[in-house]
C-alpha positions as CSV (number, residue, x, y, z in Angstrom):
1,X,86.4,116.8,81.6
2,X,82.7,116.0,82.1
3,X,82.3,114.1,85.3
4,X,78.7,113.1,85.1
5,X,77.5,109.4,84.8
6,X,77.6,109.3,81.6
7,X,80.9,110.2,81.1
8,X,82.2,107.9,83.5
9,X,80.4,104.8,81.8
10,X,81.5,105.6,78.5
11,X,85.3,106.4,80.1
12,X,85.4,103.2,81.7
13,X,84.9,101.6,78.2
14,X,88.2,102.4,77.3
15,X,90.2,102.1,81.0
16,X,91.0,99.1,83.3
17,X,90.8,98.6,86.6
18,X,94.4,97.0,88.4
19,X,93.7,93.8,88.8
20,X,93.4,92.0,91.9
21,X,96.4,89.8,92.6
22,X,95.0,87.0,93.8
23,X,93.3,86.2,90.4
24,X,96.8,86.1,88.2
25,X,96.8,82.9,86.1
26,X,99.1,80.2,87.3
27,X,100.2,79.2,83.9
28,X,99.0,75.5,84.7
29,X,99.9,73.3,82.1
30,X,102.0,76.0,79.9
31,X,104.5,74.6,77.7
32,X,107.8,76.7,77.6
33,X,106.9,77.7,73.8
34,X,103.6,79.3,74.8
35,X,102.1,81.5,77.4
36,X,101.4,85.6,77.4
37,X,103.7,86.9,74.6
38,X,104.7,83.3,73.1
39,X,101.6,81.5,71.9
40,X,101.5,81.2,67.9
41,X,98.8,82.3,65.9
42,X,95.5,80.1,66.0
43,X,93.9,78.8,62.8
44,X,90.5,79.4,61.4
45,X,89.1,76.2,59.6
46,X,87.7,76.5,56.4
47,X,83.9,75.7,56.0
48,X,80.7,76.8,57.8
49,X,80.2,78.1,61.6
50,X,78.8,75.6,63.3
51,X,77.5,74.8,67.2
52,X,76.8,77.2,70.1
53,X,78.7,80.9,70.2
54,X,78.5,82.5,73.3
55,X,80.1,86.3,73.5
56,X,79.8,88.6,76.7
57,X,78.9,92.3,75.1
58,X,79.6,95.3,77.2
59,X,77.1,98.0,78.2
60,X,73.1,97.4,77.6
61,X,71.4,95.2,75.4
62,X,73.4,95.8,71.9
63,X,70.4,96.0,68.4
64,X,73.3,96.3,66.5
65,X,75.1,93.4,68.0
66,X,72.3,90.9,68.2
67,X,71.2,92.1,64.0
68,X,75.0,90.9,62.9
69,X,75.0,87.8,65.0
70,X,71.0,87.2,63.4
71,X,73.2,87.7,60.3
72,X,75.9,85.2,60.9
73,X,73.6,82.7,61.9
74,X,71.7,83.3,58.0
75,X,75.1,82.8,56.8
76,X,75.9,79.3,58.8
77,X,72.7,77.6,59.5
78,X,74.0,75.7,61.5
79,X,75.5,78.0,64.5
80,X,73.6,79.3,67.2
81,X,75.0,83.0,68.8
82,X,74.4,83.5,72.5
83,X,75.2,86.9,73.4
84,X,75.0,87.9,77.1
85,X,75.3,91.9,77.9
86,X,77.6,92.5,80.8
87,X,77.3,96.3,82.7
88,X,80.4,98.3,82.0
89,X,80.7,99.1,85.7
90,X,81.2,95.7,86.8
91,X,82.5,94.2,83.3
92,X,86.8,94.5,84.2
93,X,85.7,92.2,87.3
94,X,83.7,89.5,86.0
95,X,86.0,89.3,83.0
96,X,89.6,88.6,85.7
97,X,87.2,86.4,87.5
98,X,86.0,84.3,85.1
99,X,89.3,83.6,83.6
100,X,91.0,83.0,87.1
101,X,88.3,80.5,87.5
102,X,87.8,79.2,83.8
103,X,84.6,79.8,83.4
104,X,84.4,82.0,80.3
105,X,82.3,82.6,77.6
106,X,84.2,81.7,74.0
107,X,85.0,85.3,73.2
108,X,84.1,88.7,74.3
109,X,84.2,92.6,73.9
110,X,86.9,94.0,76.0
111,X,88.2,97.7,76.6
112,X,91.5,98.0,74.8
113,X,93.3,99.3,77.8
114,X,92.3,96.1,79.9
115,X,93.7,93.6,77.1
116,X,97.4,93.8,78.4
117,X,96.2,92.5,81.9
118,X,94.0,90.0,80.9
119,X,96.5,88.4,78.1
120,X,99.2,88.5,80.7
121,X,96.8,85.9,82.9
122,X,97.0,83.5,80.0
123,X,93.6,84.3,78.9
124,X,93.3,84.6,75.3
125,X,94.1,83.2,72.4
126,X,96.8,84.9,69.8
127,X,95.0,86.1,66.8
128,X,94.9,84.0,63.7
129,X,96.8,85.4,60.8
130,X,93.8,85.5,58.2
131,X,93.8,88.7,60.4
132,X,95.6,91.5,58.8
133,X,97.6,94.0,60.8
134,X,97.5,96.5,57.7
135,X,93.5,96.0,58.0
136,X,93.1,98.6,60.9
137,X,94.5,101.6,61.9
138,X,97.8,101.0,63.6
139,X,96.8,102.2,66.8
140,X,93.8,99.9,67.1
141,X,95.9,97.2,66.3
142,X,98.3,98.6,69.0
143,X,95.7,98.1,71.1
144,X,95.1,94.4,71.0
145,X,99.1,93.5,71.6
146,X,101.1,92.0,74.6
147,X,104.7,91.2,74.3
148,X,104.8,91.6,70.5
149,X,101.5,89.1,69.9
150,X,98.5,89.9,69.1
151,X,95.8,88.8,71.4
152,X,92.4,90.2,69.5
153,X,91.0,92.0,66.9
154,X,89.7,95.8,66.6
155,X,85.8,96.2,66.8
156,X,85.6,99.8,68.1
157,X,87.9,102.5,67.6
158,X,87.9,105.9,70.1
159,X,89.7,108.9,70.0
160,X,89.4,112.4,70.9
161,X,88.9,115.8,68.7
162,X,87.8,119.1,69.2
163,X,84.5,120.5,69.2
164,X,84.0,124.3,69.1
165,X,81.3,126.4,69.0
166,X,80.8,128.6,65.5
167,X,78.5,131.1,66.8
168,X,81.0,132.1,69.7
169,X,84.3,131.6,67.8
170,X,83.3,134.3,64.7
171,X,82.3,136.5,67.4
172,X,86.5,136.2,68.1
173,X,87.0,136.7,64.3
174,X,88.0,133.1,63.5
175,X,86.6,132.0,60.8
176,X,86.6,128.1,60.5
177,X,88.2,125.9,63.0
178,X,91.1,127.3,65.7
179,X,94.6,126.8,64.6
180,X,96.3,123.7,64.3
181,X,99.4,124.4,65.6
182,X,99.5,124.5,69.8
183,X,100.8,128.4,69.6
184,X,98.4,129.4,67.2
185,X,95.7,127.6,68.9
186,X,96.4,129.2,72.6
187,X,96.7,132.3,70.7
188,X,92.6,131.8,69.7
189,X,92.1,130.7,72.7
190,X,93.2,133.9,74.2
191,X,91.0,135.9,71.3
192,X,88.2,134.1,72.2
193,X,88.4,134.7,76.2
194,X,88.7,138.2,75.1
195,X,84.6,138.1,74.2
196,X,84.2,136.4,77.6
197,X,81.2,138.5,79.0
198,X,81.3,141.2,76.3
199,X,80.6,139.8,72.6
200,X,79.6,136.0,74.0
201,X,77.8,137.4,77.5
202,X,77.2,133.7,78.9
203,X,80.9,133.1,78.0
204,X,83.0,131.9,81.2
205,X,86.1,130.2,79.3
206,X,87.4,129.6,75.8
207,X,88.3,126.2,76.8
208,X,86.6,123.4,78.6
209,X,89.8,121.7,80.4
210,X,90.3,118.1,82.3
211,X,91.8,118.2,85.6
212,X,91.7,114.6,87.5
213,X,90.5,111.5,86.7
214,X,91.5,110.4,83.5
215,X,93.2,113.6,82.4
216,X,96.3,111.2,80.8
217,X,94.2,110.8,78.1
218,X,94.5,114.6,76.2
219,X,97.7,114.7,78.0
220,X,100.1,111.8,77.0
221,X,99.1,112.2,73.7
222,X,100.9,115.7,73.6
223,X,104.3,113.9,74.6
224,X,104.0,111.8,71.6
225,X,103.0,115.6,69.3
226,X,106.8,116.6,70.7
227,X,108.0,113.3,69.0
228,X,108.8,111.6,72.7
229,X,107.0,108.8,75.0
230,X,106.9,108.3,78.4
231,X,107.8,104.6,78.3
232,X,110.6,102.9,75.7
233,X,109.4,99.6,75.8
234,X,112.9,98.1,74.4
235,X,114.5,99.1,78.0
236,X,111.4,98.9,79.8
237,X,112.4,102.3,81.4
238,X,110.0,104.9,82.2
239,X,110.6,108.4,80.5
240,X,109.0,110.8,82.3
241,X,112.3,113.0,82.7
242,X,112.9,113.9,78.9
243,X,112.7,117.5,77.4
244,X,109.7,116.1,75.6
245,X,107.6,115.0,78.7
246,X,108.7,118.7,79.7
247,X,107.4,120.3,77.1
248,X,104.1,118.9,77.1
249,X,103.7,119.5,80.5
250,X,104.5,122.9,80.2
251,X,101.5,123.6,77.6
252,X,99.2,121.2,79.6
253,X,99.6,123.7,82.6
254,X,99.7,126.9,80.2
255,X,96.1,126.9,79.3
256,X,94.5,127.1,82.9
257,X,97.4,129.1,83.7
258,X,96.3,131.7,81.5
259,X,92.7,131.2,82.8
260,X,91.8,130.3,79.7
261,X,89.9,127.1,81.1
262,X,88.1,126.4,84.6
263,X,90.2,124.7,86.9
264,X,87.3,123.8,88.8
265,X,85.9,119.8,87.9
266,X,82.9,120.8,85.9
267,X,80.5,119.4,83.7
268,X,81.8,120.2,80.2
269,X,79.6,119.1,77.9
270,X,77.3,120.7,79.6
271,X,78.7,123.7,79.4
272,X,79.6,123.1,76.1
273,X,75.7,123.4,74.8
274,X,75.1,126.0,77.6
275,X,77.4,128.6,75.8
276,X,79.9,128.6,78.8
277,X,82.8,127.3,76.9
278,X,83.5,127.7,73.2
279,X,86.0,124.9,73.0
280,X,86.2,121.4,73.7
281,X,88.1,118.3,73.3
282,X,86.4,115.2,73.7
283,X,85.5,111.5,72.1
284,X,82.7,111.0,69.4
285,X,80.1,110.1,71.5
286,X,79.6,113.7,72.7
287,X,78.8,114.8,69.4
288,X,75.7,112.1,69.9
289,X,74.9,114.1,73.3
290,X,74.8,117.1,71.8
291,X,72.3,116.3,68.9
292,X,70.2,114.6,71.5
293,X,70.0,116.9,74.4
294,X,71.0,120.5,72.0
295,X,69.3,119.8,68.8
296,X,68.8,123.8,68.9
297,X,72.7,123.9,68.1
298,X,72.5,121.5,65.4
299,X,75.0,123.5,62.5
300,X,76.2,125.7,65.2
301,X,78.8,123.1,66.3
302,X,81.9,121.6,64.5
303,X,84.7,119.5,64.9
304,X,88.8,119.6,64.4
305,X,91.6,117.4,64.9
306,X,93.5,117.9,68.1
307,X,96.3,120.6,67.9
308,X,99.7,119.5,67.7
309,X,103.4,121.1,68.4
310,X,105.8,119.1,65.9
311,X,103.6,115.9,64.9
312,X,99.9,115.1,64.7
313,X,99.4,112.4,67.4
314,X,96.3,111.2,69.4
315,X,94.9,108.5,71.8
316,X,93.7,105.1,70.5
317,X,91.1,103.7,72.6
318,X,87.9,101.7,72.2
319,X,87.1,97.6,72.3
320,X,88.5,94.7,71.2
321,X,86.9,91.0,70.0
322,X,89.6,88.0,71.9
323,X,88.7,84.6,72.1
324,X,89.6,82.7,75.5
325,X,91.7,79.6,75.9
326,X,89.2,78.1,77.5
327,X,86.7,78.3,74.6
328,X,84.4,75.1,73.9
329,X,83.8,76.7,70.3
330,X,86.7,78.4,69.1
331,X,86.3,77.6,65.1
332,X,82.7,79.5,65.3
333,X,84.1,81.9,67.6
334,X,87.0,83.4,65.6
335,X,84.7,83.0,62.4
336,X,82.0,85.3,64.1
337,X,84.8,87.7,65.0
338,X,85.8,87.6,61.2
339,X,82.3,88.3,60.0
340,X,82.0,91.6,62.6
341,X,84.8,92.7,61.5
342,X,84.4,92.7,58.1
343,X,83.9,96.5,56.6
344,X,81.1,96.6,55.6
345,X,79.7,94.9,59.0
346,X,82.1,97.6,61.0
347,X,80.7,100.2,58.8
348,X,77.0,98.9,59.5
349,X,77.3,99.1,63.3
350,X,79.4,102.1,63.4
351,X,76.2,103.7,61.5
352,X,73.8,102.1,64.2
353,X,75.7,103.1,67.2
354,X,77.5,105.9,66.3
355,X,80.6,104.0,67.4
356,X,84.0,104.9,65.3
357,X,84.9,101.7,63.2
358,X,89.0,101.0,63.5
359,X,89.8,100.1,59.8
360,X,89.8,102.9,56.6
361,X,88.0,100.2,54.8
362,X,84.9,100.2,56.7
363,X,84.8,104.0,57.0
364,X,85.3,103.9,53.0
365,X,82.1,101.5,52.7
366,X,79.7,103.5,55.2
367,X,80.8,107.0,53.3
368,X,81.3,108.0,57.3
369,X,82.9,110.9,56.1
370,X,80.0,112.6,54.2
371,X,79.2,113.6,58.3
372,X,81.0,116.5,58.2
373,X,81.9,116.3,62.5
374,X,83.4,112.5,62.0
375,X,86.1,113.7,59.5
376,X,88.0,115.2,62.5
377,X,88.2,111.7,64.2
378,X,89.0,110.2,60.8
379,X,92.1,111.8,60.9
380,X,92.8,111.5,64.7
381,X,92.7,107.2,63.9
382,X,95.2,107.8,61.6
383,X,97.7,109.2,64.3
384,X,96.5,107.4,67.0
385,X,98.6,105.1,69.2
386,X,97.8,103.0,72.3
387,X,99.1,103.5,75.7
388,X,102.0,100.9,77.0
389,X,100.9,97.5,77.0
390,X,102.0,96.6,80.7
391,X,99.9,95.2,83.1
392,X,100.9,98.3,85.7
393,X,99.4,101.3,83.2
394,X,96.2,101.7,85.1
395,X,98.7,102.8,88.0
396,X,100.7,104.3,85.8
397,X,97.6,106.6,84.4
398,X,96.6,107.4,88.0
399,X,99.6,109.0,89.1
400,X,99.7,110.6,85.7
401,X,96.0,112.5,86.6
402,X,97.1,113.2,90.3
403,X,100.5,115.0,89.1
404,X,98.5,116.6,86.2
405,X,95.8,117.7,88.5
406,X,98.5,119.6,91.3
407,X,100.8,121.6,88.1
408,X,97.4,122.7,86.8
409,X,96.4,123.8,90.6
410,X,99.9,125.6,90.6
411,X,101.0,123.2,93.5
412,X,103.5,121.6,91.5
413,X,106.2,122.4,89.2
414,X,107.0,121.0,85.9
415,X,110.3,119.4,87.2
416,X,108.9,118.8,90.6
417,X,106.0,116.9,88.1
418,X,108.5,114.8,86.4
419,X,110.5,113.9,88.8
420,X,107.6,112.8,90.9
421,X,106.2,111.1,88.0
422,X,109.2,109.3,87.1
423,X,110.2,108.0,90.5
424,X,106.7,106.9,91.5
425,X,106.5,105.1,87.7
426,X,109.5,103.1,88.5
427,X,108.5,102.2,91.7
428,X,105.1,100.9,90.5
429,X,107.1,98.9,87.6
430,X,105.5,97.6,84.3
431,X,103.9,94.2,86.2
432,X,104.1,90.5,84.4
């Protein structure tokens, strides 16, 4: 639940923004056997990369990025790759308008969660199937769907575990990671509060908790532990008012309930490496912050996969490669996205940025498990799934955080939550 800058930049990696209706592709010269969720498969030609690539990147400059394209170009002499970083802040925007105007590049990073949207505006085309599905983990390649087609391939996987804090933990008497079952785990929970100000004195709360803004994200992923959803996409009907939405509710609430996290909007990770909090669920990246702003707590810290009820289950997050229609050099284009993704060029960046590569291959060639704190997310990408792939979910996952934020407040009710939730979900609709 950290709410500094940082956090929202590397949050707004994985979120959209609703897009603005006036830039909805027209469809303008779509046959009837083509379109968002129709086009076939494209082709990559056999031979060499040749011509100009250019690629929009999110986020600063990319080393790691601009070494593999330096690579590809060894590889084809005779392609040049153009690589132009785009600010995450302003990325979702420049992205809707270039393809409402037709001005893109040939391909591009983009956050998994926008890639719904942006295929239902005709932007992209379908992914070639030299492509394997069985490549990735199956919620990355959830993530690069619309209608049933592929639109893209995986380049960075994220999903959430838990961090806690060894040092305060043992002074509970656990030994190892919390349990991995959701009753077990509150019931550590509430062992470790009990040191709260006697055997951990800075100690405020076992858990660090998020409350607001993007809260969906550690909570929807506890509907699919109880074996339900909150959308079946074969009616197109929201399901916000099943026993399993209920249920995870009821243990989202539980924890500040039992003030066993703040329910204030504090920083975290902050208090995290401050000794505040003892527990903590968050993406990988954190683990970077805490090397580079704690390296005093270096050993002090591990990792665990998220708790579950009745099945393992996690989010699936991260960014996607997608080539646009309007590409002048789509051969060298889907060819360059071919060569990122290879494993052992996912495994290469995900050891240079610290990024989690979406395909077991690539975690096989970097050995990215002999770090003992990435085994945790290992196994999260193995039960991770994507969030609905409608063009409404950004809506969807506000009303989610502002009906999660009043039941954790106690100004809301678990059936006055649902019924909320699934009356305001149909209204909103799942878009094109």
């Amino acid at each position: 639940m950290r709410t500094s800058t940082r956090h929202t930049v590397r949050t707004v990696q994985a979120l959209c923004i609703t897009v603005t209706a006036a830039l909805v592709a027209t469809g303008c010269g779509r046959s009837a056997d083509s379109g968002p969720g129709k086009d076939a498969p494209t082709t990559i030609g056999s031979g060499k990369a040749t011509g100009k690539v250019v690629m929009w990147s999110m986020g600063d400059t990319d080393p790691a990025l601009l070494s593999l394209a330096k690579k590809f170009e060894q590889h084809n002499p005779g392609v040049k790759v153009q690589i132009t970083p785009i600010p995450w802040a302003s990325a979702h925007d420049k992205l809707t308008t270039a393809i409402a105007g037709g001005n893109t590049p040939d391909m591009s990073v983009v956050g998994s969660t926008w890639m719904a949207e942006m295929a239902s505006m005709n932007a992209f085309q379908a992914t070639p199937t030299s492509f394997k599905s069985s490549d990735f983990y199956a919620g990355q390649w959830g993530t690069t769907k619309y209608k049933n087609t592929s639109y893209g391939v995986p380049f960075v996987a994220d999903t959430s575990a838990v961090y806690y804090r060894t040092d305060l933990t043992e002074k509970a008497g656990i030994k190892g990671p919390l349990a991995s079952d959701r009753d077990g785990y509150i019931k550590d929970l509430k062992a470790i509060q009990a040191t709260a100000g006697k055997q951990n004195p800075k100690l405020r709360y076992a858990s660090g908790w998020l409350i607001g803004f993007n809260s969906w994200l550690f909570w929807v992923p506890m509907v699919w532990q109880q074996g339900g959803d909150i959308y079946d996409a074969k009616t197109k009907k929201f399901t916000f008012d099943t026993p399993e939405v209920a249920k995870a509710l009821e243990y989202y609430a539980s924890v500040p309930q039992q003030h066993l996290a703040p329910t204030d909007k504090e920083d975290n990770v902050q208090g995290f490496q401050d000794g505040l909090i003892a527990v903590y669920q968050e993406a990988a990246w954190a683990g970077g912050a805490f090397h580079k702003d704690s390296p005093q707590l270096d050993g002090k810290w591990k990792t665990m996969p998220v708790p579950y009820s009745k099945q393992p289950a996690g989010f699936a997050g991260g960014s996607d490669l997608a080539v646009f229609k309007g590409a002048k050099n789509s051969k060298a284009a889907w060819k360059f996205a071919q060569f990122l993704t290879e494993p052992a060029n996912l495994a290469a960046y995900g050891k240079a940025t610290g990024q989690l590569p979406p395909s077991p291959a690539a975690w096989s060639e970097g050995r990215l498990t002999e770090d003992e704190t990435k085994k945790a997310f290992e196994e999260q990408l193995k039960v991770s799934k994507a969030p609905p792939a409608i063009t409404t979910w950004q809506q969807i996952a506000d009303a989610i955080d502002s009906e999660l934020e009043k039941l954790s407040l106690g100004k809301a009710t678990v059936a006055q939550v649902q019924q909320t939730l699934q009356s305001k979900a149909t209204s909103i609709g799942t878009g094109r």
